[in-house]
N, CA, C and O atoms as a CHARMM CRD file, in Angstrom:
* protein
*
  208
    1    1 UNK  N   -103.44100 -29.04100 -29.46200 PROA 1      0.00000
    2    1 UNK  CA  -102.90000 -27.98100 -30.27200 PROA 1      0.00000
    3    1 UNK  C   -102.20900 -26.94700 -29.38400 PROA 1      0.00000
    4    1 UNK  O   -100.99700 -26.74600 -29.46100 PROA 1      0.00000
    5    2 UNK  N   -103.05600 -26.26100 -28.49400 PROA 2      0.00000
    6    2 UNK  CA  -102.02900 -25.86300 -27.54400 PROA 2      0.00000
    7    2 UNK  C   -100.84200 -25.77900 -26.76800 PROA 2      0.00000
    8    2 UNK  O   -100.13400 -24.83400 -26.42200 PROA 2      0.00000
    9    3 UNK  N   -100.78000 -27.70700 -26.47300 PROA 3      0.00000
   10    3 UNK  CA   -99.61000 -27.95100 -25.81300 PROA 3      0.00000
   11    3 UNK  C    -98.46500 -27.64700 -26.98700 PROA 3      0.00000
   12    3 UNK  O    -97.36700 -27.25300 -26.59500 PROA 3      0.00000
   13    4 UNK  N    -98.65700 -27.79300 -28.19800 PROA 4      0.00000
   14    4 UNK  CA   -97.44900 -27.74600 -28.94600 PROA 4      0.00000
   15    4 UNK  C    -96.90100 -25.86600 -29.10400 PROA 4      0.00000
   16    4 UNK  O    -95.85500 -25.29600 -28.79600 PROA 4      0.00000
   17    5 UNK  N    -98.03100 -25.44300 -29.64800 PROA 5      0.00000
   18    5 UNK  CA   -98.19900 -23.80000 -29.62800 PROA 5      0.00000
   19    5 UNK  C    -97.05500 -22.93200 -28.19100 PROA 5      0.00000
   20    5 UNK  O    -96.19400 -22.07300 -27.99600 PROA 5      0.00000
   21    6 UNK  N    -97.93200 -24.00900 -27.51500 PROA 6      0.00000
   22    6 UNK  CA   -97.55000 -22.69000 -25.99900 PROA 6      0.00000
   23    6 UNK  C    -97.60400 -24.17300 -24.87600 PROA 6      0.00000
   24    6 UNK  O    -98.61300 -24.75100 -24.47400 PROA 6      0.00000
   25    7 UNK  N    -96.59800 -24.39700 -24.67000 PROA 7      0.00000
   26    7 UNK  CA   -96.32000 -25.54100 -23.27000 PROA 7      0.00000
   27    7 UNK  C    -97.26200 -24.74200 -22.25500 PROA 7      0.00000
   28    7 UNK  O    -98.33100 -25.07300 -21.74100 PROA 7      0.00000
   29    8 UNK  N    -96.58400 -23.70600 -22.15500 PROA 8      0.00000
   30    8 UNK  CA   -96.53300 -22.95100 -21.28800 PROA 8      0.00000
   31    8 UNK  C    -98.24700 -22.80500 -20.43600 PROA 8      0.00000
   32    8 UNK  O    -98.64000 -23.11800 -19.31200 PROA 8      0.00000
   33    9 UNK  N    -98.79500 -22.28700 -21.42500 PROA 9      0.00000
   34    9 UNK  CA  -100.57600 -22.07100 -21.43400 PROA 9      0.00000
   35    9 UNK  C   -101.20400 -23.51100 -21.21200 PROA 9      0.00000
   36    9 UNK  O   -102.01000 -23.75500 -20.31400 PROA 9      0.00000
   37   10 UNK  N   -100.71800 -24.48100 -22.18000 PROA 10     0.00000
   38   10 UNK  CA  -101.16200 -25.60600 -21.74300 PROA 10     0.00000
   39   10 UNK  C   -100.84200 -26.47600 -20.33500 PROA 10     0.00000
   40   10 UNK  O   -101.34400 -27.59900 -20.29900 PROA 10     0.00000
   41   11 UNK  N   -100.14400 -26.09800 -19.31500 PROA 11     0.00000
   42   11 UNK  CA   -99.74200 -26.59800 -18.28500 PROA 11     0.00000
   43   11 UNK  C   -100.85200 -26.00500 -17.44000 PROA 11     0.00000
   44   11 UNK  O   -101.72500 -26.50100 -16.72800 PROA 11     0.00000
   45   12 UNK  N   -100.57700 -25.01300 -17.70500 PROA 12     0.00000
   46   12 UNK  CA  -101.69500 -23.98200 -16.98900 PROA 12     0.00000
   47   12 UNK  C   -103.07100 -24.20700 -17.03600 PROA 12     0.00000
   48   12 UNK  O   -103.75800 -24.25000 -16.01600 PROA 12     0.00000
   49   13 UNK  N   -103.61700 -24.38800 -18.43400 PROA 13     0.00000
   50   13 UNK  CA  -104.99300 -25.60500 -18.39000 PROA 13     0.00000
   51   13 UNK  C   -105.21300 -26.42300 -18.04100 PROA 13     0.00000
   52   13 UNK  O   -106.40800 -26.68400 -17.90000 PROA 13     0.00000
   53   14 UNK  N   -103.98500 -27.59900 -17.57800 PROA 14     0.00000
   54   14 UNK  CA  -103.98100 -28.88100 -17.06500 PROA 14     0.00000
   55   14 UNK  C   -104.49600 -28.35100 -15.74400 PROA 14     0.00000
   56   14 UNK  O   -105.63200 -28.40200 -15.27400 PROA 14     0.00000
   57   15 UNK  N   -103.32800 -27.80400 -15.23800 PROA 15     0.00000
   58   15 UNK  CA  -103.52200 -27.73500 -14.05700 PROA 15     0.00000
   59   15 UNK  C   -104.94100 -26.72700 -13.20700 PROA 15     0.00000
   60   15 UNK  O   -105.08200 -26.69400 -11.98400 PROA 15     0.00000
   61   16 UNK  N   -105.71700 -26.09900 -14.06100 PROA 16     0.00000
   62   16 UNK  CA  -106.61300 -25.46400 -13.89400 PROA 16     0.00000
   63   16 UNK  C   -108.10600 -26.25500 -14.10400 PROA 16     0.00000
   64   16 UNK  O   -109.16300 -26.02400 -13.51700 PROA 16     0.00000
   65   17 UNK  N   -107.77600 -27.41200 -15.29600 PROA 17     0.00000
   66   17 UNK  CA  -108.92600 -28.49800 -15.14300 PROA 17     0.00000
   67   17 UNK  C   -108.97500 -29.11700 -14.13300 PROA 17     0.00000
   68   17 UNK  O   -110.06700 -29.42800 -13.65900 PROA 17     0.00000
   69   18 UNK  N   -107.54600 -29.53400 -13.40500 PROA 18     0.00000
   70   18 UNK  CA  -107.38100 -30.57000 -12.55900 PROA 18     0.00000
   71   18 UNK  C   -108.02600 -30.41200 -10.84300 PROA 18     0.00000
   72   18 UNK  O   -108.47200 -31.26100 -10.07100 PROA 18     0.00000
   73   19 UNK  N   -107.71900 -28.13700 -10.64100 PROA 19     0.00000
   74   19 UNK  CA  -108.33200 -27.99900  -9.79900 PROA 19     0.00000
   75   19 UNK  C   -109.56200 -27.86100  -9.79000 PROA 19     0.00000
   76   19 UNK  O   -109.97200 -27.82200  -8.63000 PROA 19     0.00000
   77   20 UNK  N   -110.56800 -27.74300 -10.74000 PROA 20     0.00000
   78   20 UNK  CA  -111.91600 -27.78600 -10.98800 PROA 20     0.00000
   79   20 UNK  C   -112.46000 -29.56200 -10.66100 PROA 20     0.00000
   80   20 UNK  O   -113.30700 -29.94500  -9.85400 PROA 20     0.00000
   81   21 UNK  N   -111.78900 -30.21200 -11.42100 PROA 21     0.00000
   82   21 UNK  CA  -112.16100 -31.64700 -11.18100 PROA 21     0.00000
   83   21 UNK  C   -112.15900 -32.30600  -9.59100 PROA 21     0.00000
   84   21 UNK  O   -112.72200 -33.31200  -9.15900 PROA 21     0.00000
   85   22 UNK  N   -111.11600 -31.10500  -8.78700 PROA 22     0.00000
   86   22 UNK  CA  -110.61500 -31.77200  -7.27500 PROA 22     0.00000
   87   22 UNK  C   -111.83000 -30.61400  -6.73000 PROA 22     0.00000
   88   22 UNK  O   -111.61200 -30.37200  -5.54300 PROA 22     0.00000
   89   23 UNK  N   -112.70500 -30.05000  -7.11000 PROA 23     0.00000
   90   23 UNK  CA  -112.88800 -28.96400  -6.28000 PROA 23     0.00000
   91   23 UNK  C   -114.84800 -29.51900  -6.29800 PROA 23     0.00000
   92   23 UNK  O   -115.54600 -29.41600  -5.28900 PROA 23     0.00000
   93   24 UNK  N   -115.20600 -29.89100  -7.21400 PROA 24     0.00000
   94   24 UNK  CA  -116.27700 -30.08300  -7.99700 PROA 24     0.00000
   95   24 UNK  C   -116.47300 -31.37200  -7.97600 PROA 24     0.00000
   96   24 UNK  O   -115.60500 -32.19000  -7.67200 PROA 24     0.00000
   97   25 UNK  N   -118.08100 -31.74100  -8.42200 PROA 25     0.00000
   98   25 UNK  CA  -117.86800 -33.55300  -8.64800 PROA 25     0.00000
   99   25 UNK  C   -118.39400 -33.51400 -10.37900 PROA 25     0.00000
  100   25 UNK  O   -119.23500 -33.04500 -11.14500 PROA 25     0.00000
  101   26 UNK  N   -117.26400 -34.33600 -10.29600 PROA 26     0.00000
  102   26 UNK  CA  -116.97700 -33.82300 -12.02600 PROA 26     0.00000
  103   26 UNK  C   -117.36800 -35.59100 -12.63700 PROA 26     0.00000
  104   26 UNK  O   -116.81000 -36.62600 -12.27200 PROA 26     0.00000
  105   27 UNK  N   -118.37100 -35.45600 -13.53800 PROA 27     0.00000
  106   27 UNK  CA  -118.47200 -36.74000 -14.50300 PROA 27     0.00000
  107   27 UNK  C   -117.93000 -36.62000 -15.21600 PROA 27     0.00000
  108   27 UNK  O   -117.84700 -35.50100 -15.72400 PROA 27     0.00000
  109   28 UNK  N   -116.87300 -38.21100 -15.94700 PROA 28     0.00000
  110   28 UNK  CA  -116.07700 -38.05400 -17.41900 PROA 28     0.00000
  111   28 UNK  C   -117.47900 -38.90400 -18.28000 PROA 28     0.00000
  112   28 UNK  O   -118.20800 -39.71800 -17.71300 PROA 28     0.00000
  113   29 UNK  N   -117.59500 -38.54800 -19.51500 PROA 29     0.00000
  114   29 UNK  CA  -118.94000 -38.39500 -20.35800 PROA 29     0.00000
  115   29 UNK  C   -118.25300 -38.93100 -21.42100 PROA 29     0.00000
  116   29 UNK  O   -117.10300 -38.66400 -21.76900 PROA 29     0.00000
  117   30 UNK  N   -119.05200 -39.73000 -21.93100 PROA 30     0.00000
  118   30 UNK  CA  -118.86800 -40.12700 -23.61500 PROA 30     0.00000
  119   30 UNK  C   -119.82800 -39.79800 -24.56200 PROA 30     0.00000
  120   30 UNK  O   -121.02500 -39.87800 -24.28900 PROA 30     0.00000
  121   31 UNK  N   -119.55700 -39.55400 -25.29200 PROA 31     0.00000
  122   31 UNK  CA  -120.89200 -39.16900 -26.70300 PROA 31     0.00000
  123   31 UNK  C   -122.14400 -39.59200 -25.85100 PROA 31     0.00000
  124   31 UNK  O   -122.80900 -38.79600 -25.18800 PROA 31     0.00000
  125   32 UNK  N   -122.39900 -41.02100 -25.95300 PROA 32     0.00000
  126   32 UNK  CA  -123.51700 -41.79200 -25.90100 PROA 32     0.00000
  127   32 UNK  C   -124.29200 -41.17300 -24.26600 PROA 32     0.00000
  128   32 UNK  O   -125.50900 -41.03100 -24.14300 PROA 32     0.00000
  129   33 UNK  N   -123.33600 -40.89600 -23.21200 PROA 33     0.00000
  130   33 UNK  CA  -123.89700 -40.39500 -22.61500 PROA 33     0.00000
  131   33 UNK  C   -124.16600 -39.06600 -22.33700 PROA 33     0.00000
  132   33 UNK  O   -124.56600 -38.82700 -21.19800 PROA 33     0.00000
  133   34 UNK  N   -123.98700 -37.78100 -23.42200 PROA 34     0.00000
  134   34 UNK  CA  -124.44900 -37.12200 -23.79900 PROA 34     0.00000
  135   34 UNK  C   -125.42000 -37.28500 -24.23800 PROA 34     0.00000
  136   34 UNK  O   -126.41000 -36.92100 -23.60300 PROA 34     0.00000
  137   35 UNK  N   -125.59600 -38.04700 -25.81200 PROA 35     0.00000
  138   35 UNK  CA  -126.87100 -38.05600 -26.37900 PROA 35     0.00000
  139   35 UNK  C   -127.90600 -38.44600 -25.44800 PROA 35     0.00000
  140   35 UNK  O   -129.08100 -38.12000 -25.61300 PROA 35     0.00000
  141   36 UNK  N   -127.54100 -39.06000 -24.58000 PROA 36     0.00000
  142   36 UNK  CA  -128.87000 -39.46900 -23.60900 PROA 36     0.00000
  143   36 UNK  C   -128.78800 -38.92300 -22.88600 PROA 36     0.00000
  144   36 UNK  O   -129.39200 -39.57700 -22.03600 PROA 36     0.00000
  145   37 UNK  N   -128.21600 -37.42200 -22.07200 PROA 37     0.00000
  146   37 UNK  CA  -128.89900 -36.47400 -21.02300 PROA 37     0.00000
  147   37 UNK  C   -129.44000 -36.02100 -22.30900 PROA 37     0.00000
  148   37 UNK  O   -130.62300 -36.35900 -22.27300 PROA 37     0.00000
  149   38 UNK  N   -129.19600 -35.40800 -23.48100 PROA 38     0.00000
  150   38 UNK  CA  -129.54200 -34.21300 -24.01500 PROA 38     0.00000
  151   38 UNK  C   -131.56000 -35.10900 -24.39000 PROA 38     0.00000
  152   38 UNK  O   -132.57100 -34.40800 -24.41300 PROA 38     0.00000
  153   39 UNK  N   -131.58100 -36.55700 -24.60000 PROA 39     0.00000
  154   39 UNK  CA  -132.96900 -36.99100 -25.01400 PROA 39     0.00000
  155   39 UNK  C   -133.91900 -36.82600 -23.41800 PROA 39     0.00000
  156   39 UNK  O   -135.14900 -36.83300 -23.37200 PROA 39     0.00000
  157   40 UNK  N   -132.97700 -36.68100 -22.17700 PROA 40     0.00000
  158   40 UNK  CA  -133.78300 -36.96600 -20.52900 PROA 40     0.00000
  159   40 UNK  C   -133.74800 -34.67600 -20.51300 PROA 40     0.00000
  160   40 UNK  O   -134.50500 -33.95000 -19.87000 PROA 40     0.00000
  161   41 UNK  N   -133.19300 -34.46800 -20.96900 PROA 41     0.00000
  162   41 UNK  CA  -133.21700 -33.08400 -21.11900 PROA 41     0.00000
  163   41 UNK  C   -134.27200 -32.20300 -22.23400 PROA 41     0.00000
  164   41 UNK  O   -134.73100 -31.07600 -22.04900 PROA 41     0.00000
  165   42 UNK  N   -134.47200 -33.04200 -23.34800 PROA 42     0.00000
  166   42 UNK  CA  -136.00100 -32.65400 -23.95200 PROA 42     0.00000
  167   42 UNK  C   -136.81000 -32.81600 -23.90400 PROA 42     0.00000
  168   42 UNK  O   -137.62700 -32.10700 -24.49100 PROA 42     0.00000
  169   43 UNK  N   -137.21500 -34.03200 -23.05600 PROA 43     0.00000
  170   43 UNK  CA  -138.00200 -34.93600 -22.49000 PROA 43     0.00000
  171   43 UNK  C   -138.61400 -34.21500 -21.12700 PROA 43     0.00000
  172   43 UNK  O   -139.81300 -34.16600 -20.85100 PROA 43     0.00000
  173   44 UNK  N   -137.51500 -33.65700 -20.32300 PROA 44     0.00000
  174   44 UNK  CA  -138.08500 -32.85900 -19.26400 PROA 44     0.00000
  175   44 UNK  C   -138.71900 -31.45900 -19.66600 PROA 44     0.00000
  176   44 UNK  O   -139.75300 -31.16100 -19.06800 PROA 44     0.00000
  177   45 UNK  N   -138.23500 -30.57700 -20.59100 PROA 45     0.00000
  178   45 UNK  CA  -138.76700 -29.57500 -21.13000 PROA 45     0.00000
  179   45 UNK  C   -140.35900 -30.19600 -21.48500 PROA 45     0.00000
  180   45 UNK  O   -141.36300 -30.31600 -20.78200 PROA 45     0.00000
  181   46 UNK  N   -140.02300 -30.57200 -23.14700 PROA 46     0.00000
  182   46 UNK  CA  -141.61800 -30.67100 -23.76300 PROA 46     0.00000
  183   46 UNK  C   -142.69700 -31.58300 -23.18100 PROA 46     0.00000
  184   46 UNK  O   -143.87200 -31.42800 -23.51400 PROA 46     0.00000
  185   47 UNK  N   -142.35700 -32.44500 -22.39700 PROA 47     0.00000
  186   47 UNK  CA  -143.04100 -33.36000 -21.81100 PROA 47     0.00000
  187   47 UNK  C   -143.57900 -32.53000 -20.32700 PROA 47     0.00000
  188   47 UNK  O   -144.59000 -31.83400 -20.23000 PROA 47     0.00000
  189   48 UNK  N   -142.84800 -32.75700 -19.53300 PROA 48     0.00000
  190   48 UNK  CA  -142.92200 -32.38200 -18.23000 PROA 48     0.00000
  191   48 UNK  C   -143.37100 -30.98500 -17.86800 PROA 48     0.00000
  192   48 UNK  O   -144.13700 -30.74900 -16.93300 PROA 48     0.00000
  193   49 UNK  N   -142.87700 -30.12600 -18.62200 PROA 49     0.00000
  194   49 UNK  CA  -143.17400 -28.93600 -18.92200 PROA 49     0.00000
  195   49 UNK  C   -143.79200 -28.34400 -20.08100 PROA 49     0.00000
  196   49 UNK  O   -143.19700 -27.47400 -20.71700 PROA 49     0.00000
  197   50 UNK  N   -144.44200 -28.57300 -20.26400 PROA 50     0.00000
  198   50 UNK  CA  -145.43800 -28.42400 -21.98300 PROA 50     0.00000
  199   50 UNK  C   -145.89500 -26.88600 -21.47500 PROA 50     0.00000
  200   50 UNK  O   -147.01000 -26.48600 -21.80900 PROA 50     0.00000
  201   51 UNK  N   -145.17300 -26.17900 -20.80500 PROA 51     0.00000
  202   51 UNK  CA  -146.20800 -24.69800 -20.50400 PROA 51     0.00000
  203   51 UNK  C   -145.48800 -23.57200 -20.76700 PROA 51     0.00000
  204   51 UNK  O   -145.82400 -22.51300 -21.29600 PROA 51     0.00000
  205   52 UNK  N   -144.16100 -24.05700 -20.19800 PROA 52     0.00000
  206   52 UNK  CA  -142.85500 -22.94000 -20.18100 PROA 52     0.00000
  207   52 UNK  C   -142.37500 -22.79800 -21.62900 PROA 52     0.00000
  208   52 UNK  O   -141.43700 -22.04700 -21.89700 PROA 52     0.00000
């Protein structure tokens, strides 16, 4: 939606993801591997941590 709105802004995001991705170690994620940090992520709370 942006790129159409404003080229302009959207170049500027590209290129501002792109230095985060070169700067960082960046995972590309799909749903599925979301849903499964977010089940290794409640799992570490209520389980592992039953106190906090």
């Amino acid at each position: 939606m942006t790129r159409m709105q404003d080229p302009t802004k959207a170049g500027e995001l590209a290129q501002w993801t792109d230095q985060i991705a070169d700067t960082f170690k960046v995972l590309s994620l799909d749903g599925a591997c979301f849903r499964r940090w977010a089940k290794l992520l409640w799992f570490e709370v209520r389980v592992l941590n039953p106190f906090k």
